[in-house]
N, C-alpha and C positions, 0 to 999 in steps of 0.2 A: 766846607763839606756838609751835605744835606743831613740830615740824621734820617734814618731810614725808619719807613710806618709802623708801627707795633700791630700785631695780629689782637685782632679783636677776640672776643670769648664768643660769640657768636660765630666766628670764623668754624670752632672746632664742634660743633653741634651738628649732629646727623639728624636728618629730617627724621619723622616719625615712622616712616614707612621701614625705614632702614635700620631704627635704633633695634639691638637686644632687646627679649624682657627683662622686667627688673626681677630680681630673687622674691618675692612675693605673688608675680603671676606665676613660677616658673611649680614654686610651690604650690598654688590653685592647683594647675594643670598635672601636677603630680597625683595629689589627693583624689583629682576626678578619673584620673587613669585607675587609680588603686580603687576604685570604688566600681570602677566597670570591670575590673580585673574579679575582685570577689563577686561578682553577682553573675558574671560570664562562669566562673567556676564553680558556684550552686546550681546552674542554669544546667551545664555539663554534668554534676552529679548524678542531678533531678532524670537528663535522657540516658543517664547509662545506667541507672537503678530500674526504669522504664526498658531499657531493652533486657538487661539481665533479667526482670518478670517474665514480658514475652517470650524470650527464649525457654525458660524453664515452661511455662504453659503450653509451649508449640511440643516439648519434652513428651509433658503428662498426655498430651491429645494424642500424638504418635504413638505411644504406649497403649492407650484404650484403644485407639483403633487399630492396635495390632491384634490384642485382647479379644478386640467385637470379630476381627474376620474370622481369629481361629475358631470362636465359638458357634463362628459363621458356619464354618465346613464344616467343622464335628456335628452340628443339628442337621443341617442338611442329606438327607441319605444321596445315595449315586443314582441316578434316572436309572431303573431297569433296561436290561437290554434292549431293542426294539431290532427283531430281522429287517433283515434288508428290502424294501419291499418295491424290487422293480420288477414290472410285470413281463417287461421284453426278457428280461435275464430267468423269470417265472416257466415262464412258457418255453424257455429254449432248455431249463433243466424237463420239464416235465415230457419234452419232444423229446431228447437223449436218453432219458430211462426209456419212451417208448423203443427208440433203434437200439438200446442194448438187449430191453427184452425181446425181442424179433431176432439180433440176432442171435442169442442163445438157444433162443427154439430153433435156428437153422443149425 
């Protein structure tokens, strides 16, 4: 009876392509995560502390230029009357007083 081959220790090695990492890249790559995680989350702060300003600023503006219109119209007086000044409409009242007073004299 043959005795059958023994499995080499080479036999059970995954190429490199295929291996796990080991717990110390895994660790690297955790540290660099946590590292882009807080600096993503200052970054984040930084634009919402930046929009909360603008917004309250866009606030105060809205506020003054409500302030400048009303003091807008209050200074500003109303344009005086001005009659109407058309001369066809002119001329057709001052023709009608003439036939009303014609015909009161009739």
């Amino acid at each position: 009876m043959e005795t059958p081959e023994r499995d080499d220790t080479q036999d059970w090695l995954l190429p490199d392509r295929a291996r796990p990492p080991l717990l110390h890249e895994l660790e690297a790559r955790i540290d660099e995560a946590l590292i882009v995680a807080k600096a993503s989350e200052t970054a984040v702060m930084a634009v919402g502390d930046a929009a909360l300003d603008a917004a309250q600023q866009a606030r105060r503006a809205a506020e003054m230029a409500e302030r400048a219109a009303e003091a807008a119209l209050k200074a500003t007086p109303a344009p005086p009357a001005v009659p109407y000044e058309d001369v066809a409409l002119r001329n057709f009242s001052e023709r009608a007083d003439r036939v009303v007073a014609r015909l009161r004299a009739v």
